[in-house]
C-alpha atoms as one frame of an Amber mdcrd trajectory, in Angstrom:
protein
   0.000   0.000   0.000   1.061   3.435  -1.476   1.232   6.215   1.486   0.964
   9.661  -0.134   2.923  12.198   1.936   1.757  16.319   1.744   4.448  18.015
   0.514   6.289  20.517   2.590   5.683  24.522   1.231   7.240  26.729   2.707
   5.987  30.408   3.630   8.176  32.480   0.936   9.360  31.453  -2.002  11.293
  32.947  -5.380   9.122  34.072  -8.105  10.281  35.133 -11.813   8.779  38.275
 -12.590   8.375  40.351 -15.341   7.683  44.269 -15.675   4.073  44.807 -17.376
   3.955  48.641 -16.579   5.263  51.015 -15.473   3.550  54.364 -13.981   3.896
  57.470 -11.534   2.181  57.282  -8.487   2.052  61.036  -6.644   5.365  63.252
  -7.507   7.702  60.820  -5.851   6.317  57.372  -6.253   6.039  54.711  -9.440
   4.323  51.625  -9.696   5.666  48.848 -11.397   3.245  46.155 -12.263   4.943
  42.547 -12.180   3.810  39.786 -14.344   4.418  36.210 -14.932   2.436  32.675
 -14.749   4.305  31.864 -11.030   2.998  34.962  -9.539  -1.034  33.357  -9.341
   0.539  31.712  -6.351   1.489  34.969  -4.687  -0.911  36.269  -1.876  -0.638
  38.805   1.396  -0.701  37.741   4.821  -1.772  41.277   5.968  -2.306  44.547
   3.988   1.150  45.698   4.997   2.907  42.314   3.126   6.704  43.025   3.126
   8.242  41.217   0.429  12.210  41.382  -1.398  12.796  42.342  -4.839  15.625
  41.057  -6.753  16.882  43.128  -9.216  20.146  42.181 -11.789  23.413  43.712
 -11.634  24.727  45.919 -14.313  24.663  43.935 -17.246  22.305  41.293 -16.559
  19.267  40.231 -17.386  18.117  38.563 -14.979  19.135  38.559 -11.839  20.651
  35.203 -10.269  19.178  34.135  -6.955  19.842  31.500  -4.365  16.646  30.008
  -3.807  15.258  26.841  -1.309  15.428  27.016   2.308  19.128  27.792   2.688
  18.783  30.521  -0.112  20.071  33.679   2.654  22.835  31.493   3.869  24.316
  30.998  -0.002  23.256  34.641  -1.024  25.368  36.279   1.544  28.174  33.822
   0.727  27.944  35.578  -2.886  30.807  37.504  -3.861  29.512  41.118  -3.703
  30.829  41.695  -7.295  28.249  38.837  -8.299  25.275  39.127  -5.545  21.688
  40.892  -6.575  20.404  43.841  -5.504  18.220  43.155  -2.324  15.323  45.493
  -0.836  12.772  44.973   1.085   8.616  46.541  -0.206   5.282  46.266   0.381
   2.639  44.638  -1.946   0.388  47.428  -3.114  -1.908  45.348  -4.773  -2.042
  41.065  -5.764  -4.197  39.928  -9.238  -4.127  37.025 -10.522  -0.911  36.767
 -11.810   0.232  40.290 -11.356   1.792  42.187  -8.668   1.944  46.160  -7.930
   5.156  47.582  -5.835   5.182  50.929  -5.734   9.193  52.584  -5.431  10.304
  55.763  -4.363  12.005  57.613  -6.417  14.906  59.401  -4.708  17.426  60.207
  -7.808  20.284  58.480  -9.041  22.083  57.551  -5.500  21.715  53.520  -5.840
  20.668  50.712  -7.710  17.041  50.166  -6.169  16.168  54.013  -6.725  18.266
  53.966 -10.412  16.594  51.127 -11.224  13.449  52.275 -10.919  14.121  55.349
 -12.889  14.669  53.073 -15.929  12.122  50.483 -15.581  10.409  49.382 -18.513
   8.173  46.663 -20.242  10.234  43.397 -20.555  12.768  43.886 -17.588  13.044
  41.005 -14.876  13.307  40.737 -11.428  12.637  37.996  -8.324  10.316  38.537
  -5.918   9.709  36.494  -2.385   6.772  36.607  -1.419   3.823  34.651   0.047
   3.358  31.337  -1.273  -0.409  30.912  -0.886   0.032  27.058  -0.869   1.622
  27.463   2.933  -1.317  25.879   4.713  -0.549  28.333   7.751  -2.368  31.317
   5.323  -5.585  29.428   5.626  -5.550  28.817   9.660  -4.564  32.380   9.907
  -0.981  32.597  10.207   0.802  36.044   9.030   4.234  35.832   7.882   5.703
  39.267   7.067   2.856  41.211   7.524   2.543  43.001  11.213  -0.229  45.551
  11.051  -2.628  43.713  13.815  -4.609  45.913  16.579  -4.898  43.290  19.584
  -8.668  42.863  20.326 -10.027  45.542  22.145  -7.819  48.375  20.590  -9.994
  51.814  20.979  -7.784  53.611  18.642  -4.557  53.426  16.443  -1.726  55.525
  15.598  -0.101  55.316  11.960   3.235  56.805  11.172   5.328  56.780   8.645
   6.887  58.752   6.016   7.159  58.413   2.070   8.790  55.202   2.302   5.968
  53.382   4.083   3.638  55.383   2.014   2.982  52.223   0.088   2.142  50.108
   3.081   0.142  52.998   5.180  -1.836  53.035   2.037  -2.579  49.847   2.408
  -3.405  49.622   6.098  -5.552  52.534   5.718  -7.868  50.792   2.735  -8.487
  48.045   5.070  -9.990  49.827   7.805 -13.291  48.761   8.986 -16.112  51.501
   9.076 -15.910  51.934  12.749 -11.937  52.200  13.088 -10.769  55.391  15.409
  -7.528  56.530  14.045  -4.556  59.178  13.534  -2.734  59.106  10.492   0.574
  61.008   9.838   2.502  60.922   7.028   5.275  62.814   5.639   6.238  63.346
   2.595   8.751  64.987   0.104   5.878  67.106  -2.149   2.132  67.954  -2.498
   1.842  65.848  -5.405   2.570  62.709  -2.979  -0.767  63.205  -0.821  -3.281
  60.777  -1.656  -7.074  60.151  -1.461  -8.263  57.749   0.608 -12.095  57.371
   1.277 -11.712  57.455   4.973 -14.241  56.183   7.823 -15.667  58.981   9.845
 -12.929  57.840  12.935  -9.725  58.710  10.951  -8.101  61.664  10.131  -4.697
  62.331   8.212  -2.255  64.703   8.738  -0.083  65.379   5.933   3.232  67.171
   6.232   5.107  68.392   3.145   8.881  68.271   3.544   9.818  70.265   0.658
  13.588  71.376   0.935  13.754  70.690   4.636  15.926  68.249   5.804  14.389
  68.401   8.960  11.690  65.480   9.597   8.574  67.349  11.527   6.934  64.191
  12.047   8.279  63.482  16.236   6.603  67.128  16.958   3.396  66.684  15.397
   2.944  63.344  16.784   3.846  64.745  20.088   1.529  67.266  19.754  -1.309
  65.106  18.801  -4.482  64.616  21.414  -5.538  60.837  21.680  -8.569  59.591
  22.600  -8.987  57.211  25.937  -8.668  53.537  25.889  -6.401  50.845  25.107
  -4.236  52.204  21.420  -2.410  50.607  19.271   0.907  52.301  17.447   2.479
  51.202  13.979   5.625  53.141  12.957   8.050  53.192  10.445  10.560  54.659
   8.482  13.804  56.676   9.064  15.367  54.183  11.676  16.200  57.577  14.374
  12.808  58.652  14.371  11.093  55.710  14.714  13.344  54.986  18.111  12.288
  58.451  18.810   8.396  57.720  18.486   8.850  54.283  20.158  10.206  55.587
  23.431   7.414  58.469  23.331   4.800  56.190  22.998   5.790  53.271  25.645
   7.518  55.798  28.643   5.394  59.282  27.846   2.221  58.172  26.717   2.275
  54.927  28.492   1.368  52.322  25.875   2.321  48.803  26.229   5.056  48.284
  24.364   3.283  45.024  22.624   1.027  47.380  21.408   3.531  49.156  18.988
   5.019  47.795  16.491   8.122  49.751  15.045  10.598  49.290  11.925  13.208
  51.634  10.576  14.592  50.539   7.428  16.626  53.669   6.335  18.981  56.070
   7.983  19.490  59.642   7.630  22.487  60.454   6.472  23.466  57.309   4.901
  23.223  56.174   1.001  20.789  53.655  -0.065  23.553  50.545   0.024  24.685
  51.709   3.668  20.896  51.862   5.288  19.981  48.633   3.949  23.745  46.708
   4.591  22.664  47.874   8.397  19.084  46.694   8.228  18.290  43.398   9.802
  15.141  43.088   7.617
């Protein structure tokens, strides 16, 4: 007798993609719609899905990736001269079979942002992301996605600036009609607020950056009046002022620090290679 054994899938896995499109989203923002056969298998955990993007090398095509369960070990074993271009994004939206990532555009000062500059029809990447074959997806189970109030949360706090743009987006579409909320964002231009159709319990506060190089996020969140009750915090961004808002929210406002959830992925002052080599993400 014949025993037939499930086979092992894993949360994540490598996925070929290919560019489909390739638009501006707000003055500092562009979408690029990924394509391919593979990517039907790709869902989100959580509306703030973090996922990496692959991208080649000068010269390449396509960029070669470790993959299988050992894939991180063997990819930092790479020669740097011959490893992929690794960053971390948020899902914007999942088809079937397509896949929107949204990039910020911040010049020419590394390959993620140059990359995006140039993007067009045709060009290939690897995404991992969500393998919606994991049976943990269907019992519930969130890998890589962390937006989640704790039953009985009165209110929430949002934070971020352009960066999370793409995932605050996210988290604010999914809002149920009766969610109480404050929303900042900051951002580099006017052209990067956007339109949400917001339940009557949010409101968003938009700063515009402009020239400054000063972020005037800490003092408006400072400033901010909260309602009563049991809140819920979810910040991120420039790694120094998400510390910042952390420690304000756990020793001055007196949350419980399981009820904020915090990740800086970029620091000021540093290029794009040098924030990321000093992420843990």
């Amino acid at each position: 007798m014949s025993v037939t054994t499930e086979v092992e899938v894993e949360p994540f896995r490598h996925f070929d993609a290919e560019v489909l499109a390739v638009r501006p989203v707000g003055a500092s923002l562009v979408r690029v719609t990924f394509g391919g056969a593979g990517l039907r298998d790709i869902t989100t955990s959580g509306p703030d899905q973090r996922i990496k993007v692959f991208l080649p090398r000068a010269g390449e095509v396509v960029p070669h990736v470790p993959t299988g369960p050992d894939w991180y070990a063997r990819y930092r074993e790479l020669p740097e001269a011959e490893r992929p271009v690794m960053r971390t994004y948020t899902i914007r939206h999942a088809r079937d079979g397509e896949v929107d990532v949204d990039f910020v555009r911040h010049g020419d000062v590394g390959p993620a942002s140059r990359w995006a500059g140039t993007a067009a029809p045709g060009d290939r990447a690897v995404l991992l992301a969500p393998d919606r074959r994991f049976p943990g997806y269907a019992r519930g189970e969130r890998v890589g996605a962390d937006h989640l109030p704790p039953a009985g949360t009165a209110w929430q706090v949002v934070v971020g600036d352009e960066t999370a743009l793409p995932a605050i987006s996210a988290i604010v579409e999914s809002f149920p009609a009766d969610t109480v909320a404050r929303v900042f964002l900051e951002v580099p231009a006017e052209g990067d607020r956007a339109d949400w159709a917001l339940p009557p319990g949010v409101t968003v506060t938009w700063l515009v950056r402009g020239g400054s190089t000063t972020s005037a996020l800490a003092s408006a969140v400072r400033a901010a009046a909260l309602p009563e009750g049991p809140g819920y915090a979810w910040l991120a961004g420039e790694s120094g002022l998400v510390r910042e808002l952390r420690r304000h929210f756990v020793s001055e406002r007196g949350l419980d620090r399981k009820r904020v959830y915090f990740c800086g992925y970029w620091r000021r002052g540093k290029t794009e290679d040098a924030a990321y080599d000093s992420a843990e993400d």
